[in-house]
GUTIBA-23611 format. One record per residue (C-alpha): y, z, x; residue number from 1. Coordinates in steps of 0.02 Angstrom, whole numbers, plus 32768, in hexadecimal, padded with zeros to 4 digits. Each point is the difference from the previous one (the first is absolute). Layout:
REM GUTIBA-23611
<atom v="Y" w="Z" u="X" resi="NUM"/>
...
END
This chain:
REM GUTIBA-23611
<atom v="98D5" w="9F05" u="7C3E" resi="1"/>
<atom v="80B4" w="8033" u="8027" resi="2"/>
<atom v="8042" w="809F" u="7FC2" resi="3"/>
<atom v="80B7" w="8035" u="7FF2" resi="4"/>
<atom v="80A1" w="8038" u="7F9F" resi="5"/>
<atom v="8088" w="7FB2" u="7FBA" resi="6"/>
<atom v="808E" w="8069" u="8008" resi="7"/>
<atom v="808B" w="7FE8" u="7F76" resi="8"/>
<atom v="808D" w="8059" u="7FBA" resi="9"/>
<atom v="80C6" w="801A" u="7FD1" resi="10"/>
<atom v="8071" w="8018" u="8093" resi="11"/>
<atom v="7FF9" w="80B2" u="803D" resi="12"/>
<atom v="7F50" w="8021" u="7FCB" resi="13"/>
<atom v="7FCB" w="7FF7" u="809A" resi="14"/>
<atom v="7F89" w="7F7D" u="8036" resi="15"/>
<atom v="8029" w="7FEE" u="80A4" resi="16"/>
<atom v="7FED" w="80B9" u="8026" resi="17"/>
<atom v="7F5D" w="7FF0" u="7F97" resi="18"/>
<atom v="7FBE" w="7F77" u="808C" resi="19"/>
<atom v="8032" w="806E" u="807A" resi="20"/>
<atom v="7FA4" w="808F" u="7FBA" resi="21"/>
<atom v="7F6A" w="7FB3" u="7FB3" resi="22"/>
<atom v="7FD0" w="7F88" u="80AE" resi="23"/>
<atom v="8014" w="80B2" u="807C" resi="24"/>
<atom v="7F81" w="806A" u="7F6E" resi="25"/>
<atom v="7F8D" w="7F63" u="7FF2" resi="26"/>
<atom v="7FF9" w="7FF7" u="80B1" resi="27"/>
<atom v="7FDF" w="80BE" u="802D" resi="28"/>
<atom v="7F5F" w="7FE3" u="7F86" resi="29"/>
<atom v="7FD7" w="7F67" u="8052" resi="30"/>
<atom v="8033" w="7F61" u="7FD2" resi="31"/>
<atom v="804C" w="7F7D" u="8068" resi="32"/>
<atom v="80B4" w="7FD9" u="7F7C" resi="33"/>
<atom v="8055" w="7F75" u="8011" resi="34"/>
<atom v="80B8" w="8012" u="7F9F" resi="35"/>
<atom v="804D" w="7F3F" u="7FC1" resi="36"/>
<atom v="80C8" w="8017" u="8003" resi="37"/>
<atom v="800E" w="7F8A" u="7F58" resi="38"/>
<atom v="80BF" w="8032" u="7FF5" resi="39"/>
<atom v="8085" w="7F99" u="8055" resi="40"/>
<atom v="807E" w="807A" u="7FE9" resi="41"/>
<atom v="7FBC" w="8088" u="8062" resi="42"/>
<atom v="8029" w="7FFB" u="809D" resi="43"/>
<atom v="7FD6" w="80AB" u="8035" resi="44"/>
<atom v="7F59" w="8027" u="7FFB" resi="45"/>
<atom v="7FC0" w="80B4" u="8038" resi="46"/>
<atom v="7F61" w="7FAB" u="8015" resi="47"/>
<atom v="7FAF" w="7F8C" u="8069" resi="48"/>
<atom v="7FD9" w="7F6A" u="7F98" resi="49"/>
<atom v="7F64" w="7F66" u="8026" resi="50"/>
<atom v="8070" w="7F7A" u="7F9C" resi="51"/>
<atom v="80A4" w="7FFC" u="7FE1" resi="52"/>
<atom v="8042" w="7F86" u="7F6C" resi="53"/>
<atom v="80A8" w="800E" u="8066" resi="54"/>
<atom v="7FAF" w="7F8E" u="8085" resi="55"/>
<atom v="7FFD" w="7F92" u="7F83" resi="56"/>
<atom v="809F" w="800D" u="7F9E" resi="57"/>
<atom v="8081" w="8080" u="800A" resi="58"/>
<atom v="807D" w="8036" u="7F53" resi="59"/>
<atom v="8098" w="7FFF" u="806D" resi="60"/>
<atom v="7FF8" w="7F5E" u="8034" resi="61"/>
<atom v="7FCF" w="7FBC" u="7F52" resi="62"/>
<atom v="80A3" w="8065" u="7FC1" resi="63"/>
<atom v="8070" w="7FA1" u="808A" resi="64"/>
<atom v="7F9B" w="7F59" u="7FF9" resi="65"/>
<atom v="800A" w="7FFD" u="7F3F" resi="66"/>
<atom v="8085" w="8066" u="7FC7" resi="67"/>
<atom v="7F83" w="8078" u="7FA8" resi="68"/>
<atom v="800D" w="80B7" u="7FD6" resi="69"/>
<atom v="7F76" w="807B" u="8034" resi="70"/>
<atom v="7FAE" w="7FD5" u="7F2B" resi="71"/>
<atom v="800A" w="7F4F" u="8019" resi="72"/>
<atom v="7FD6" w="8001" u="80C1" resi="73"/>
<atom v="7F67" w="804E" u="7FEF" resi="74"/>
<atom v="7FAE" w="7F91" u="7F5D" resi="75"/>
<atom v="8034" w="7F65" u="8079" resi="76"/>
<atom v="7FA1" w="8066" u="8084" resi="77"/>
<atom v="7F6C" w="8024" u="7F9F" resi="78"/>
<atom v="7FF6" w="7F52" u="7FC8" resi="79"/>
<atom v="8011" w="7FBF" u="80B1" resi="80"/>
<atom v="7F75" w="8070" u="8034" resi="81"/>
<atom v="7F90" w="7FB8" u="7F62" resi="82"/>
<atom v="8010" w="7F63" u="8029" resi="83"/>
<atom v="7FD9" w="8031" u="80CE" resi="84"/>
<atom v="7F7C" w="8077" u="7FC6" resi="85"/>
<atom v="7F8D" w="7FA1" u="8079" resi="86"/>
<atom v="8061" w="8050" u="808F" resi="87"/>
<atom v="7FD7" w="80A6" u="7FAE" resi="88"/>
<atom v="7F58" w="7FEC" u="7FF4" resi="89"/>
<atom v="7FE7" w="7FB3" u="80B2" resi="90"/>
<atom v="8048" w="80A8" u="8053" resi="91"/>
<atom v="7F97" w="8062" u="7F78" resi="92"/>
<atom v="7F50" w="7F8F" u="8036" resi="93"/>
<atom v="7FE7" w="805D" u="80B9" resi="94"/>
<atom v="8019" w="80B0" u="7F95" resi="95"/>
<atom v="7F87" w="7FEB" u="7F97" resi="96"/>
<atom v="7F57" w="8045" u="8062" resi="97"/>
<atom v="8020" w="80B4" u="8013" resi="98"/>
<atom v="80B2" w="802B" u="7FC2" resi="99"/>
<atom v="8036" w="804C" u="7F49" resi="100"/>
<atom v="80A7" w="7FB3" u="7FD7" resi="101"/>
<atom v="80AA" w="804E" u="7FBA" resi="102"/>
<atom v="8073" w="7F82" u="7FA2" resi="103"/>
<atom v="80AD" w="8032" u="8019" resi="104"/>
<atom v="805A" w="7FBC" u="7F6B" resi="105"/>
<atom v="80C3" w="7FEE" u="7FD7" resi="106"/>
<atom v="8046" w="8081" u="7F83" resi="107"/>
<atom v="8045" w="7F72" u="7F7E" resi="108"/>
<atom v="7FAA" w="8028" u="7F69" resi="109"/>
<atom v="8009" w="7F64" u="7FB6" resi="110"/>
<atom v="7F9C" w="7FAD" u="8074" resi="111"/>
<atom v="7F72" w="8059" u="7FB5" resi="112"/>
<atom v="8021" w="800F" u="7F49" resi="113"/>
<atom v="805B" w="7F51" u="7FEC" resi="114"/>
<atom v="7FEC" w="7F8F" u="8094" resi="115"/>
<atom v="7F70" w="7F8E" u="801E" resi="116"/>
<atom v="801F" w="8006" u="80C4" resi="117"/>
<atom v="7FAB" w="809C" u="8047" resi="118"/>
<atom v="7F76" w="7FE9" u="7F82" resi="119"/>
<atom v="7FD3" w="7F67" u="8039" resi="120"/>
<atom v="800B" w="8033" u="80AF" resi="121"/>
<atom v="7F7B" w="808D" u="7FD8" resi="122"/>
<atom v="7F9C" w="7FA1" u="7FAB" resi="123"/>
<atom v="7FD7" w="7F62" u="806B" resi="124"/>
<atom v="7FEB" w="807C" u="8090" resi="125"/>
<atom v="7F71" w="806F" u="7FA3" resi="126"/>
<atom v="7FC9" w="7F54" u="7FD5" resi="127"/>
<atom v="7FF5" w="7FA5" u="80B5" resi="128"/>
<atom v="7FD6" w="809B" u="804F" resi="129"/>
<atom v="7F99" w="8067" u="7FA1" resi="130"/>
<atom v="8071" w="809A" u="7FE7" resi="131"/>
<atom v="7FE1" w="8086" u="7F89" resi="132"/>
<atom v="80A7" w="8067" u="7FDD" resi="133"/>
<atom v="8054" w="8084" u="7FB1" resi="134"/>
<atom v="80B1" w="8009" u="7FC2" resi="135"/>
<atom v="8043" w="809B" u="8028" resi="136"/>
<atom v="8097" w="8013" u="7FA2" resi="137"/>
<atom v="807A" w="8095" u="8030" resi="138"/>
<atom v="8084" w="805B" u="7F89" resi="139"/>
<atom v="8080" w="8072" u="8040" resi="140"/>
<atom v="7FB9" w="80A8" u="7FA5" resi="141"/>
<atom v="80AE" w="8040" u="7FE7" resi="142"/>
<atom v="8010" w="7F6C" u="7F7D" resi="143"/>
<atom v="7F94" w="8075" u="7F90" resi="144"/>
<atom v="809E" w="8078" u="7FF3" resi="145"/>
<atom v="8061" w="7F75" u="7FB0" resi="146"/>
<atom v="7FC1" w="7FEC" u="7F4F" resi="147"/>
<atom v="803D" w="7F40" u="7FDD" resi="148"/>
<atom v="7FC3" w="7FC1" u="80E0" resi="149"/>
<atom v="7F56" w="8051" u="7FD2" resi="150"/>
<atom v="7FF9" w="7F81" u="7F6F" resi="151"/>
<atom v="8044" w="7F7C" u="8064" resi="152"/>
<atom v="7F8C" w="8040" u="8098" resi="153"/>
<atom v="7F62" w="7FE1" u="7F75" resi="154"/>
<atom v="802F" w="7F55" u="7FB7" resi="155"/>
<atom v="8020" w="7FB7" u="80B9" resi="156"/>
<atom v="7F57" w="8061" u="8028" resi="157"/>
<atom v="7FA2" w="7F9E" u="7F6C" resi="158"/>
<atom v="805C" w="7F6B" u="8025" resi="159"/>
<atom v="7FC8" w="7FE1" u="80A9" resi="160"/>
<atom v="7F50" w="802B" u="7FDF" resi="161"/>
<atom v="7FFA" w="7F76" u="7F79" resi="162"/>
<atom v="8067" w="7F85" u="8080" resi="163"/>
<atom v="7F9F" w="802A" u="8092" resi="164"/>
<atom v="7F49" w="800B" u="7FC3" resi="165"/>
<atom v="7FBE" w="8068" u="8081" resi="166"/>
<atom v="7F96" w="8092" u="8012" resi="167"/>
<atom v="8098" w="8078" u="7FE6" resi="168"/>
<atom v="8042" w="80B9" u="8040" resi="169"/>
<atom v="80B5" w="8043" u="7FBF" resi="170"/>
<atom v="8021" w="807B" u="806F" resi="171"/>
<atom v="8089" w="808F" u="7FF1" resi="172"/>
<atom v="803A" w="8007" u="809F" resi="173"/>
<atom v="807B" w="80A1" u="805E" resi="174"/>
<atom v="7F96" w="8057" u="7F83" resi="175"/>
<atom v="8051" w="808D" u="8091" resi="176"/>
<atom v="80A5" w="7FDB" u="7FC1" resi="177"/>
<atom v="7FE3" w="7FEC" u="7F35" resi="178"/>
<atom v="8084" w="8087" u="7FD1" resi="179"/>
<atom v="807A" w="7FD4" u="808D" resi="180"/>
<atom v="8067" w="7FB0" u="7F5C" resi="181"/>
<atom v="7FEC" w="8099" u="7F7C" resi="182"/>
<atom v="7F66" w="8055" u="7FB6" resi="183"/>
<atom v="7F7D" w="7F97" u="7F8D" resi="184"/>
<atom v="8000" w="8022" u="7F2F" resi="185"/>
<atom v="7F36" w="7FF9" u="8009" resi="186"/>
<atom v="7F73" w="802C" u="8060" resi="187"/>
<atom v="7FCE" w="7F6B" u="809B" resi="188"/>
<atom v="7F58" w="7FD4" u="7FA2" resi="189"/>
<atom v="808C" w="7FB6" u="7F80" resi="190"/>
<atom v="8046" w="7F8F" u="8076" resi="191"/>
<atom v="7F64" w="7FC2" u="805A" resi="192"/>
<atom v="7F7E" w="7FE4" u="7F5D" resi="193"/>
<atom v="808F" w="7FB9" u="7FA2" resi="194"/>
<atom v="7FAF" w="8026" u="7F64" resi="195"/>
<atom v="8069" w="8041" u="7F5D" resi="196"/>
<atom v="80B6" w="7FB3" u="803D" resi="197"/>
<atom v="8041" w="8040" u="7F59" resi="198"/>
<atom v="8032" w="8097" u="803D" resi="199"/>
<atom v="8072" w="7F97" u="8071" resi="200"/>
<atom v="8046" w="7FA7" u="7F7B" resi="201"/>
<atom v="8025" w="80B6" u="7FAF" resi="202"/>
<atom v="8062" w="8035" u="809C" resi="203"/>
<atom v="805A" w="7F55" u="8017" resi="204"/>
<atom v="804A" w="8015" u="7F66" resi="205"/>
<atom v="803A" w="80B2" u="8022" resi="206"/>
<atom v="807C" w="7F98" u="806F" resi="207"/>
<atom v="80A2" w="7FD0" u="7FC1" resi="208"/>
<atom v="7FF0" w="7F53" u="806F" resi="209"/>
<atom v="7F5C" w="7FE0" u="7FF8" resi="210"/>
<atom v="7FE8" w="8024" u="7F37" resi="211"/>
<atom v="804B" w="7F5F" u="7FBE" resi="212"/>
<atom v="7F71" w="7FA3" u="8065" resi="213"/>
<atom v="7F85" w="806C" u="7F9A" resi="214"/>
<atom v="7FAD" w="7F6B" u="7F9A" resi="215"/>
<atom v="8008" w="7FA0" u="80A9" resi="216"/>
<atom v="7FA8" w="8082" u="804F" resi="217"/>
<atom v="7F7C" w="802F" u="7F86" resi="218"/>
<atom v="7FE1" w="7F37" u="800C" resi="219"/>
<atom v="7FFB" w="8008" u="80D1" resi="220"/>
<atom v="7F88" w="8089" u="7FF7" resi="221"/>
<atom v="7F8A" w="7FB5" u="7F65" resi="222"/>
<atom v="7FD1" w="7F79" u="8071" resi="223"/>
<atom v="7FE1" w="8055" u="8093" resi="224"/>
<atom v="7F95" w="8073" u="7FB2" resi="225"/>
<atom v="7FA6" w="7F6B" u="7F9B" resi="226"/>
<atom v="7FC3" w="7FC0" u="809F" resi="227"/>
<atom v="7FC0" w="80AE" u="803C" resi="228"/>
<atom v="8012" w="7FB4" u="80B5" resi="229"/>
<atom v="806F" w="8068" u="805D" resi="230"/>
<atom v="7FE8" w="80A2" u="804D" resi="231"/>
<atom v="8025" w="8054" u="80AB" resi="232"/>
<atom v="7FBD" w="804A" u="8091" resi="233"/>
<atom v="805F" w="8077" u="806B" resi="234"/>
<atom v="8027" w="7FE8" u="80B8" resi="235"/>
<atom v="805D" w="805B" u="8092" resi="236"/>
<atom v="7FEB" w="7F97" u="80A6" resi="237"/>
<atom v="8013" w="8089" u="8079" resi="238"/>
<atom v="7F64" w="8050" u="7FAC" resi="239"/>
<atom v="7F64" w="7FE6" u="8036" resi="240"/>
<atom v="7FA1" w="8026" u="7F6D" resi="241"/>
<atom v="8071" w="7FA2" u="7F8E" resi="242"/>
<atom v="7FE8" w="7F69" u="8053" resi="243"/>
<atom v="7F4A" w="801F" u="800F" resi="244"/>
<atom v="7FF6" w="8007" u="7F50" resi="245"/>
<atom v="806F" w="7F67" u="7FDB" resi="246"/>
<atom v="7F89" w="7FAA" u="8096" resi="247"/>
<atom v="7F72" w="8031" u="7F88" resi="248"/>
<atom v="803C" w="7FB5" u="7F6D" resi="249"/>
<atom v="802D" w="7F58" u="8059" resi="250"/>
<atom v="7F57" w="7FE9" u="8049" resi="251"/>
<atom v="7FB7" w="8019" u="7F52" resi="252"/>
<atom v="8077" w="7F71" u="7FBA" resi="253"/>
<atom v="7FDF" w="7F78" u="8080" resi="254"/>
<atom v="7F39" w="804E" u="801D" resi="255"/>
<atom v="8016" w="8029" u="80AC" resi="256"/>
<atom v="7FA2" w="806C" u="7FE0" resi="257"/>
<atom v="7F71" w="7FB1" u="7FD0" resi="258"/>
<atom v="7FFA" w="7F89" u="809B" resi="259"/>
<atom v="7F9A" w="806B" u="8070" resi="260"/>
<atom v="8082" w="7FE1" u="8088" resi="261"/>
<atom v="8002" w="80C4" u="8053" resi="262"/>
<atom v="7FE8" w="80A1" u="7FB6" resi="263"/>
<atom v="80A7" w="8041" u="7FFE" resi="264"/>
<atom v="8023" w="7FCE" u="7F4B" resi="265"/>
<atom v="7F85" w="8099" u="7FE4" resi="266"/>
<atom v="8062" w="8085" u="8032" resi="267"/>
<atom v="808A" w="7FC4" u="7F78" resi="268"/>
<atom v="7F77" w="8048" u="7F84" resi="269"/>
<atom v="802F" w="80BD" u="802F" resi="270"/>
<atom v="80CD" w="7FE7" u="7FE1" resi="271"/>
<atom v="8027" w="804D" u="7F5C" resi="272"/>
<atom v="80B3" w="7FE6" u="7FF8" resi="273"/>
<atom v="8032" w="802E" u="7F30" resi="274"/>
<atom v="8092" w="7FDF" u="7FB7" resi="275"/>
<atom v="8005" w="80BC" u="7FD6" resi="276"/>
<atom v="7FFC" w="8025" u="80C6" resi="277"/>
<atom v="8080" w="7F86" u="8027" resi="278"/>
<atom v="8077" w="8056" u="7F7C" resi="279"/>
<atom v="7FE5" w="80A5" u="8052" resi="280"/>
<atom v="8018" w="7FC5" u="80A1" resi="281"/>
<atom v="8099" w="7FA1" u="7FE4" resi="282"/>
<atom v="805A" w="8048" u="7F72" resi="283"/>
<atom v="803B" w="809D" u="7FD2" resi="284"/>
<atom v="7FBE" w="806C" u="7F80" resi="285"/>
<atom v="808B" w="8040" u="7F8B" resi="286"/>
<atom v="7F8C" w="807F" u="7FB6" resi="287"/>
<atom v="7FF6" w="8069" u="80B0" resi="288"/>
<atom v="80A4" w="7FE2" u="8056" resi="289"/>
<atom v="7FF4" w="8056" u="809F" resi="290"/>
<atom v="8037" w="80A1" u="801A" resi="291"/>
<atom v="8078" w="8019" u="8098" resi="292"/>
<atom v="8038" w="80A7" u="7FCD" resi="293"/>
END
């Protein structure tokens, strides 16, 4: 068996930091990582990639060829890579003995909420290759400072997990930077349980814009609470323990840890990285402002 991550999310979440990141910790703790540039767009990767889908077939010269935007030049890229998926999965073949693989997706949303392409792709390699993956999904944490993106953040979040039918992460990444855009109305165990949204509804309605999408909202955040699917870890890349712990939860989901393949999974069991410790680490407590006098 195979193990790896497939690495999703909005533009500007950052995924391809995340690969960057996540393949230098898993490597320090000693696993050979293999990182799969699935984008076509991006052209400048910080790291050092086994397979590159731009070998293959490049968005710029789609967009020329076709007269495409970057939307439409991408789907006809994903679809071209569906129906070549055998190239894929002959530069995936000589990984397969002793590497743990990164899947470096492109940040359209749609091709993982609405689009059969990149599903498909997933799916006939786990299939023809024996892979067990994760979806790692990241979220720009300063969306939770926005009342009406966090809703949008959790109904894309719930979407894709029902698209994608994987073994699934939501991650709220730049947890570092969550009050870069103004402080949050609740507590962070709000945001990342996701479990009474009415007291979102209550402060979206507080809002003169917002307020005439009331019913609309209540309705938004029925369902995602109906499914009682979605909920968040925490992550700052740059921080060794928050990774550890997000490594932790991963190898749970896929059951790397269960493999027997090394022993490092076993130190994961001493992280205990709470929500409550992230919050005082990262935010600021209005309660006991510092004193600089």
């Amino acid at each position: 068996m195979v193990f790896g991550q497939v690495v999703i999310g909005p533009p500007g979440s950052g995924k391809t930091t995340y690969c960057n990141g996540m393949s230098q910790y898993l490597n320090l703790i000693g696993r050979k990582v293999a990182v799969i540039n699935l984008d076509p767009a991006n052209d400048a990767l910080p790291y050092e990639c086994a397979v590159n889908v731009e070998d293959l077939i490049k968005l710029s010269d789609v967009m020329t060829e076709h007269n495409l935007g970057p939307n439409g030049g991408l789907l006809y890229c994903m679809d071209y890579l569906e129906k070549n998926v055998d190239w894929l999965q002959a530069k995936l073949e000589p990984l397969l003995k002793d590497h743990y693989l990164l899947f470096d997706f492109p940040g359209q949303v749609e091709l993982f909420f609405l689009h059969p392409n990149a599903k498909s792709v997933i799916m006939k390699l786990i299939k023809n290759l024996d892979l067990r993956l994760t979806a790692v999904h990241l979220v720009d944490a300063h969306l939770c400072s926005d009342p009406g993106k966090y809703v949008s953040a959790l109904l894309l979040s719930l979407s894709t997990m029902l698209h994608l039918e994987l073994p699934h992460i939501n991650v709220l990444s730049k947890i570092d930077l969550i009050e870069n855009y103004g402080k949050l109305a609740f507590n962070l165990d709000f945001y990342t349980d996701v479990q009474d949204l009415s007291y979102l509804q209550h402060l979206l309605a507080q809002d003169p814009y917002t307020s005439k999408y009331r019913k609309l909202t209540k309705e938004l955040c029925d369902v995602v609470e109906n499914f009682g699917l979605v909920n968040f870890t925490t992550l700052d890349i740059q921080d060794k323990e928050s990774v550890g712990n997000l490594v932790k939860l991963i190898d749970k989901t896929n059951g790397y840890i269960f493999a027997g393949i090394e022993a490092s999974a076993v130190e994961f069991s001493k992280i205990a990285f709470t929500v409550a410790a992230v919050q005082e680490k990262y935010m600021k407590d209005d309660e006991n402002p510092d004193d600089d006098d």
